[in-house]
C-alpha positions as CSV (number, residue, x, y, z in Angstrom):
1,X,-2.0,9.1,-16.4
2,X,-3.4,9.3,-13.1
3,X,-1.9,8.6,-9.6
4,X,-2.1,6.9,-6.8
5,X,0.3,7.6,-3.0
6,X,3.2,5.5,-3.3
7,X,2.1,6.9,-5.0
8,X,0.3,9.7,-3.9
9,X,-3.0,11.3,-3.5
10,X,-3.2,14.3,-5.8
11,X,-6.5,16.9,-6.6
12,X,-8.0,15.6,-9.7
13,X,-8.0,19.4,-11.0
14,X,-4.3,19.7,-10.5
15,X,-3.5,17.5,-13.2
16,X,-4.1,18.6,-16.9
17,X,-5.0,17.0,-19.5
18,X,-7.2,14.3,-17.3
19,X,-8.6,13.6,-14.2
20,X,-6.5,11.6,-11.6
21,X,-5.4,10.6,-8.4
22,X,-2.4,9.2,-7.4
23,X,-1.3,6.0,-5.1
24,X,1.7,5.5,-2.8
25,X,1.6,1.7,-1.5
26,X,1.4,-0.7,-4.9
27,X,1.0,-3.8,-2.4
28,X,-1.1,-6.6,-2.8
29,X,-3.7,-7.8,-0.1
30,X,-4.1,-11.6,-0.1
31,X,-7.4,-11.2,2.1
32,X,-7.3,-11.1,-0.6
33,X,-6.9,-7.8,-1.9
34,X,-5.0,-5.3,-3.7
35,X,-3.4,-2.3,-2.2
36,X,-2.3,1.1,-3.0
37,X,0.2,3.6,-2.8
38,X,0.1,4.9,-6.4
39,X,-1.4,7.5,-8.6
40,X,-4.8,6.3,-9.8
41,X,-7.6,7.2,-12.0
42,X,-8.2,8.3,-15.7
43,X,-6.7,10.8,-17.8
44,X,-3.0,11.7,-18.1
45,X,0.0,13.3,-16.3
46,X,3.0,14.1,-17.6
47,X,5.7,15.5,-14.9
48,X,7.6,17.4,-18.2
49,X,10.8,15.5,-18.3
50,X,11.5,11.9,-19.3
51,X,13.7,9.6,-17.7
52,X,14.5,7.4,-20.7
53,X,15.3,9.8,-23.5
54,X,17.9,6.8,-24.7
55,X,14.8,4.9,-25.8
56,X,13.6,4.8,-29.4
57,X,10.3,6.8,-30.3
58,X,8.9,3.6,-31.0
59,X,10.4,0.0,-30.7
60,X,11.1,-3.1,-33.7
61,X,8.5,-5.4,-33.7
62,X,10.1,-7.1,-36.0
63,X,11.5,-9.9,-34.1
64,X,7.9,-9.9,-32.2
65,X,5.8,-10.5,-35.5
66,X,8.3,-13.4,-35.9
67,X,7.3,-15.3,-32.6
68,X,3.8,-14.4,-33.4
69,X,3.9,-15.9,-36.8
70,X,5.6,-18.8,-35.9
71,X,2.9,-19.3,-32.7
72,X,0.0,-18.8,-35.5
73,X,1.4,-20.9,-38.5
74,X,3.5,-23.6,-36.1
75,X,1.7,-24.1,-32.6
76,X,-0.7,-27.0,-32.5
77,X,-3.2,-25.7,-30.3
78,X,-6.0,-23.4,-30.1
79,X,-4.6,-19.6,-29.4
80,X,-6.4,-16.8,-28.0
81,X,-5.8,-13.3,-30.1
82,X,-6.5,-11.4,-26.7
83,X,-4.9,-13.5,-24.3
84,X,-1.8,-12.6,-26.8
85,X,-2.2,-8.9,-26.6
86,X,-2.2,-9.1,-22.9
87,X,0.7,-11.4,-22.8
88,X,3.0,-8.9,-24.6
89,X,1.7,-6.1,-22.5
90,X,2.3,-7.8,-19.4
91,X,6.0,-8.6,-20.5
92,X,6.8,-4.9,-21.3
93,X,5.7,-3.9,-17.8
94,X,7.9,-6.9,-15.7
95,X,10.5,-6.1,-18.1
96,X,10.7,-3.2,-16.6
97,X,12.1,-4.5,-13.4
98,X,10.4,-2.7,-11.1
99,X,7.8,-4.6,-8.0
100,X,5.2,-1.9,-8.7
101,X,5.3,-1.3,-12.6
102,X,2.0,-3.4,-13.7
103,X,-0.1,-4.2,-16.5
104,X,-3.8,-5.2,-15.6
105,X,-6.5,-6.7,-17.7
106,X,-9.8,-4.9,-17.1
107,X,-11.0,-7.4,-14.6
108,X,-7.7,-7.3,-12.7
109,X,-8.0,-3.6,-12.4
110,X,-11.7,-3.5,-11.6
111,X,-10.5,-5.9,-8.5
112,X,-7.4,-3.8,-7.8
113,X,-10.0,-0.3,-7.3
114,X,-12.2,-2.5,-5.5
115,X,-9.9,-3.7,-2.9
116,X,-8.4,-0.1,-2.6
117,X,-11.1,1.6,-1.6
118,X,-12.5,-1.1,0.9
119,X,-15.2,-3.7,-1.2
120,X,-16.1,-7.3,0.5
121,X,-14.1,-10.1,-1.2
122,X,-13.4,-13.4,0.8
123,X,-9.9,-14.4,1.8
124,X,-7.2,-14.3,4.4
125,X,-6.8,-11.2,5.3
126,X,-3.1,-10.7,4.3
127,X,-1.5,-8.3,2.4
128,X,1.6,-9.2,0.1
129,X,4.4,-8.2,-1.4
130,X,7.8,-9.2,-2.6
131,X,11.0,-8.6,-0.7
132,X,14.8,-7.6,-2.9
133,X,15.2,-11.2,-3.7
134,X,11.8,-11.3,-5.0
135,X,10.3,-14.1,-2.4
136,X,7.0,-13.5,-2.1
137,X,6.5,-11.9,1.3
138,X,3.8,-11.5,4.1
139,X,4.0,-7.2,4.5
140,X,1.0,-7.4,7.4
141,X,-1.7,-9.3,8.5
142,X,-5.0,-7.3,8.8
143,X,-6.5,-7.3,12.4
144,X,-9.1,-9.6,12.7
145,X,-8.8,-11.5,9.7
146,X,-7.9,-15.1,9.4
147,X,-4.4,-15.0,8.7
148,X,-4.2,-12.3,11.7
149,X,-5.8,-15.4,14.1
150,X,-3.4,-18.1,12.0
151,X,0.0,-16.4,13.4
152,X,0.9,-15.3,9.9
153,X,3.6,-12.6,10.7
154,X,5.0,-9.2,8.9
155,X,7.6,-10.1,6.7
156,X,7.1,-14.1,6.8
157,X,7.9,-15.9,3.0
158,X,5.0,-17.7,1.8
159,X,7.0,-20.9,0.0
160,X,4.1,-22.9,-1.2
161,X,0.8,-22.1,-1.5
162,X,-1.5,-25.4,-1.6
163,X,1.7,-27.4,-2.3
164,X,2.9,-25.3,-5.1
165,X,6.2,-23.5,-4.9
166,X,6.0,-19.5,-5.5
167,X,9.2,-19.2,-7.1
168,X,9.1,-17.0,-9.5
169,X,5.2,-16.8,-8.8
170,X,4.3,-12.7,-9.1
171,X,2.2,-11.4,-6.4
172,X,-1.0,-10.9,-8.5
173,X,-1.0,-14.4,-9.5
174,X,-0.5,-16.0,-5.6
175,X,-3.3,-13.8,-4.7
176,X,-5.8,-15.3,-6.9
177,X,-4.4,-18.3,-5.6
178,X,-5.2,-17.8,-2.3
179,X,-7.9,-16.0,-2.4
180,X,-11.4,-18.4,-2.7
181,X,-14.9,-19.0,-1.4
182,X,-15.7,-18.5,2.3
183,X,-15.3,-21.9,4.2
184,X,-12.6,-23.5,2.0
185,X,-9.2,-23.9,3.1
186,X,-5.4,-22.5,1.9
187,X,-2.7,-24.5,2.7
188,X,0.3,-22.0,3.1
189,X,4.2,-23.3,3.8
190,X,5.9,-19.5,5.4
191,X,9.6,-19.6,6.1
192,X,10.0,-17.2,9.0
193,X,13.5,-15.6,10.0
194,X,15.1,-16.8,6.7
195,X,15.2,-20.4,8.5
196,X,12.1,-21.1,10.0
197,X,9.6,-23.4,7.9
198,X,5.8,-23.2,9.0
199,X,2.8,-25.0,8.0
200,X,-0.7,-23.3,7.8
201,X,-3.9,-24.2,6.9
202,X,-6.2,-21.2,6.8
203,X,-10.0,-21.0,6.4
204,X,-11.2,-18.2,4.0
205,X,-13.9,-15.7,5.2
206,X,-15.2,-13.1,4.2
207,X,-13.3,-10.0,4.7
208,X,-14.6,-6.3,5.0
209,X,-12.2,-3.8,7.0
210,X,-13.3,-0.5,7.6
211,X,-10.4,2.5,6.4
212,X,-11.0,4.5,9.7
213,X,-11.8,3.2,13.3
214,X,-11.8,5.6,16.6
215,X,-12.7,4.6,20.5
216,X,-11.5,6.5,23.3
217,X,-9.8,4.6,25.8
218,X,-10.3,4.0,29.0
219,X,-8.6,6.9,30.8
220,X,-11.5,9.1,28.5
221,X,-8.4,11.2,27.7
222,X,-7.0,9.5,24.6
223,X,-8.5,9.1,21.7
224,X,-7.7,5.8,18.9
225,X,-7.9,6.4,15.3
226,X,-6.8,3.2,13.4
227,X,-6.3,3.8,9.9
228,X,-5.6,0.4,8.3
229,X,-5.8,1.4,4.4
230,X,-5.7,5.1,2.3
231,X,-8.8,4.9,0.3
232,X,-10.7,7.2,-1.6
233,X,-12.7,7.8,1.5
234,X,-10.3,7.7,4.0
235,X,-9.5,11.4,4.6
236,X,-12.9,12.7,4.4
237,X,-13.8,10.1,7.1
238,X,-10.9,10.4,9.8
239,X,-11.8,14.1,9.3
240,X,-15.5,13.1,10.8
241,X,-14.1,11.0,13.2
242,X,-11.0,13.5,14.7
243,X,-14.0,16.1,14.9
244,X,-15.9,13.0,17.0
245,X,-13.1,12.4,19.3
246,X,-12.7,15.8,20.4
247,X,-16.0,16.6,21.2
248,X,-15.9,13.3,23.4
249,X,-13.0,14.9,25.4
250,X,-10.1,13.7,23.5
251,X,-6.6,15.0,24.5
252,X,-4.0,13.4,22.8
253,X,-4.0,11.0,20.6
254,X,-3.2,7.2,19.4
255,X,-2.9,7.2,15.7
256,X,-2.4,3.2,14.6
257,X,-0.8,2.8,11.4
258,X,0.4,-0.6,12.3
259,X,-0.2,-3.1,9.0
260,X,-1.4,-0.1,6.3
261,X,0.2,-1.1,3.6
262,X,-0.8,2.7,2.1
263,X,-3.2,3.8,-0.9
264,X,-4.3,7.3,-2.1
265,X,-2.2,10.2,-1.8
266,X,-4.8,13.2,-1.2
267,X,-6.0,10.8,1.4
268,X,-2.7,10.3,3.3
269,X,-2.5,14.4,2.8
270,X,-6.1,15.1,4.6
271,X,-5.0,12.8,7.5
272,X,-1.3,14.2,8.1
273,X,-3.3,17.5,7.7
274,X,-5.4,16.3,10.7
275,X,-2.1,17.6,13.2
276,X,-0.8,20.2,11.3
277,X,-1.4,24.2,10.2
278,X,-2.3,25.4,6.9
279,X,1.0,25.1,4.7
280,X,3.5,22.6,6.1
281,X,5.4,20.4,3.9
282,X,4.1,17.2,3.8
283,X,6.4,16.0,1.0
284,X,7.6,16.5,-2.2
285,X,8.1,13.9,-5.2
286,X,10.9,14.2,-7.4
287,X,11.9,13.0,-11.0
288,X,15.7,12.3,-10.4
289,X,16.5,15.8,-8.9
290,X,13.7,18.2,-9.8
291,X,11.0,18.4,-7.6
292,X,7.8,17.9,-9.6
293,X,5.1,18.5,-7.0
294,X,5.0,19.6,-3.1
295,X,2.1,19.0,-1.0
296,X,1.5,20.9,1.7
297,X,-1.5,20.4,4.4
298,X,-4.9,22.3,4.1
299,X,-5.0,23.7,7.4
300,X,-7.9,21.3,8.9
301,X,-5.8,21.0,12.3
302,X,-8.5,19.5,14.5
303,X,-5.5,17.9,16.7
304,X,-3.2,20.4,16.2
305,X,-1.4,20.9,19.5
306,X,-2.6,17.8,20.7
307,X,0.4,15.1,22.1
308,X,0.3,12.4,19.7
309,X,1.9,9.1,19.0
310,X,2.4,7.5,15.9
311,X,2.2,3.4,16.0
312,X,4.7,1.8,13.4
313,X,5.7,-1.3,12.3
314,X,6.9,-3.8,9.6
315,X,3.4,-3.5,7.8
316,X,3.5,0.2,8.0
317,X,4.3,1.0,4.1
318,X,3.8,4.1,1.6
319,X,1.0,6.5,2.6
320,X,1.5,5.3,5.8
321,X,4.9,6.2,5.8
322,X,3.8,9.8,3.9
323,X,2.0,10.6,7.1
324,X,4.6,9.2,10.2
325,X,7.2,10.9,8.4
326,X,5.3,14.2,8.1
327,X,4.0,14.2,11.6
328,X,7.8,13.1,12.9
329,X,9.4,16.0,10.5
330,X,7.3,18.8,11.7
331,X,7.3,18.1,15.7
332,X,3.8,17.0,15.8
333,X,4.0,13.1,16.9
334,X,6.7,10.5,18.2
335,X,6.4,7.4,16.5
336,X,6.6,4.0,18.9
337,X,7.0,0.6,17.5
338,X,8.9,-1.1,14.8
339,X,10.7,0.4,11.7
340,X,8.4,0.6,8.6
341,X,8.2,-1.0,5.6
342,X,10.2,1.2,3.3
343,X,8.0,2.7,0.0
344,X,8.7,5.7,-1.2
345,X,7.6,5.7,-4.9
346,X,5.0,6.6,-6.4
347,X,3.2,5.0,-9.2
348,X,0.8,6.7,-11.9
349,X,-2.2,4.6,-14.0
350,X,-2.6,5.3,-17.9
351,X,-5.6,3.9,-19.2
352,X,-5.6,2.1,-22.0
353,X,-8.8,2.7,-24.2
354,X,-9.9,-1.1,-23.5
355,X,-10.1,-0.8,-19.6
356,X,-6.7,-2.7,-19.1
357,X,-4.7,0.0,-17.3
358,X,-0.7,0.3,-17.0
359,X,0.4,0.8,-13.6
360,X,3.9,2.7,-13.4
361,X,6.5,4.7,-10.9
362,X,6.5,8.3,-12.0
363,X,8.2,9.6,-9.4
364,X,10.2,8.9,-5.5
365,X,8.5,11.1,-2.7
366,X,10.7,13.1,-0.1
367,X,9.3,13.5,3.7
368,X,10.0,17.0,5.2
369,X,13.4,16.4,6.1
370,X,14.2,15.7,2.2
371,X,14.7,12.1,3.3
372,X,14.0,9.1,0.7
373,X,12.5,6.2,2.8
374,X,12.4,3.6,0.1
375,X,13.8,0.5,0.7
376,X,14.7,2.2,4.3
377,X,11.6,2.4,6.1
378,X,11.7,5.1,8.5
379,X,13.1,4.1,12.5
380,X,10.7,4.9,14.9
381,X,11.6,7.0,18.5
382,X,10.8,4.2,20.9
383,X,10.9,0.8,19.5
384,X,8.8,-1.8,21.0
385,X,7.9,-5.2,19.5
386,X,5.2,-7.5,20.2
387,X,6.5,-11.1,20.5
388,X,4.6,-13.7,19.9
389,X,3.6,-15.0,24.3
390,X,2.5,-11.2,24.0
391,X,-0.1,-11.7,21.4
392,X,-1.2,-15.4,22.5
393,X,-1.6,-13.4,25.4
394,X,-3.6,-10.7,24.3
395,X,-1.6,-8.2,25.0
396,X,-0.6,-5.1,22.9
397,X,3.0,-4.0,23.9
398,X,3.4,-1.0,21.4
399,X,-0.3,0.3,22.5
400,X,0.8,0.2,25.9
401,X,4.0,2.3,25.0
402,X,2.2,4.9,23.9
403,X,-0.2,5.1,26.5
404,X,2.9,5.1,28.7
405,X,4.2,7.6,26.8
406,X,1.3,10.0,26.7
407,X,1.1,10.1,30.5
């Protein structure tokens, strides 16, 4: 099984038999995309211990061959011996319980690796996710997209989509629902603040987002790297770009991890590896109480030494949270902005043989401190929220704070 950050990135040698990566993240992007944070790849992993040594070797089907013969002898319509297969597949994976436990068909998974690593696709630009009471949730809206220029906000519940109600909707299937053709509408109902209902009507376009963005700012002191998802790519490129950013002068640095709702884990390791010298913990995942695998960083350390402040918020989830947490552990950044989203799992893929794939947590990951974030999020030093005069207005209060900060 490979895996994914929130999985996690992991070195495709490290894990025998099979090649792999892992993914920490497991969201969905309704730009509409999907998202990582989980282990991801081909081959197998096994972590040497299994969780559910109450299970039988293999289950009764018994009672399953019964509701299939019924379906084939009884039903009076036309049946699809595929559509089946998946159907029962799909059930063992929700049955599971678990928001990032996931069977996908082929073409679901082809869209899933697409989306990870960065491919066009037309949408909204939001990615999604689904919240304890399973509401299907905003988690952020991408910069520049058109649910970003809609309003849509972190943590809003999408109610209807076109009219429909997403009760017990899963998140795959409301982002086929809003995802579509460039030029035609969505019509989205969000409740916001458990209370708040609001109508949108959003035009599709075509959405692209670059992993890795860098400026410097205007005091030609500062240098920007935006990160806004943990692709394949990711750490090789912020690597190019840190090396960019001090040879234009950079001093300290803005890293913006606002609305990254994760992705790879080697990626998230490269880029935490960005601040800090050859060996520190990064984090560790664990199966229950034995630690299965630590990462460490490589020892790059183009801004090591360099002031540095982390930007957080509600959309900041999995391999974003691998990185703020290692940077906050080890001394090497403050972190300004809003608490994150709260991932800390991580999820392998098994193939299948028929290019459906089985996406599953494996493992939790610790930060440096031997904290758990999931469901926690991690609370930033300063926090500072954007309301919404401040972005009608243009104007980036969090940024500021850390440009205030860096001073």
């Amino acid at each position: 099984m490979a895996q994914h950050e929130e999985q996690t990135a992991v070195s495709a040698k490290e894990h025998k038999p099979g090649r792999g990566k892992q993914i920490v993240g497991g969201l969905l992007i309704a730009l509409v995309a999907f998202t990582v944070g989980n282990a991801y790849g081909e081959g197998r992993i096994s972590f040497g211990n299994h969780a559910n040594t109450n299970l039988p070797s293999q289950l009764d089907y018994s009672s399953v061959n019964h509701v299939y013969d019924v379906l084939r002898n009884e039903y009076d319509g036309k049946l699809d011996q595929g559509k089946l297969l998946d159907g029962m597949k799909e059930g063992l994976a929700e049955a599971a319980g678990d928001p990032y436990t996931e069977y996908f068909t082929a073409d679901k998974y082809k869209k899933f690796d697409e989306q990870l690593n960065g491919a066009g696709f037309s949408g909204i630009g939001a990615e999604l996710g689904q919240d304890k009471d399973k509401n299907l949730i905003v988690v952020s809206p991408i910069a520049g997209t058109p649910a970003a220029s809609a309003g849509v906000k972190p943590q809003d519940i999408i109610a209807e989509i076109d009219g429909k109600t997403t009760t017990g909707m899963s998140v795959d299937e409301a982002v086929t629902k809003i995802r579509g053709k460039k030029g035609t509408e969505v019509k989205l109902t969000l409740i916001r603040n458990k209370s708040e209902s609001i109508p949108l009507t959003i035009t599709r376009d075509d959405i692209k987002v670059p992993s890795v963005e860098t400026k410097m700012l205007d005091d030609n002191e500062t240098g920007y790297m935006r990160i806004t998802t943990f692709g394949d790519d990711t750490g090789n490129t912020a690597a190019e770009q840190a090396t960019q950013l001090k040879a234009a002068g950079a001093k300290k640095i803005v890293l913006d991890l606002r609305g990254n709702p994760g992705g790879v884990v080697d990626s998230s390791i490269k880029v935490a590896s960005l601040w800090l010298p050859k060996g520190k913990l990064v984090m560790q995942e664990k199966r229950g109480d034995t630690v299965v695998k630590t990462y460490t960083s490589d020892g790059t350390g183009t801004f090591e030494g360099m002031p540095t402040v982390v930007l957080i918020n509600q959309g900041s989830a999995s391999a974003s949270e691998i990185v703020s947490g290692a940077l906050k552990d080890n001394g090497a950044a403050k972190l300004i902005g809003e608490k994150s989203y709260g991932k800390g799992v991580v999820q392998g893929i098994e193939p299948l043989g028929d290019g459906s794939q089985l996406k599953v947590t494996v493992a939790r990951w610790y930060r440096p401190n031997g904290g758990n974030i999931d469901k926690k999020g991690i609370e930033p030093d300063q926090k500072v929220t954007v309301s919404d005069q401040d972005s009608a207005a243009g104007k980036d209060t969090q940024l500021d704070a850390a440009r205030d900060s860096l001073k």
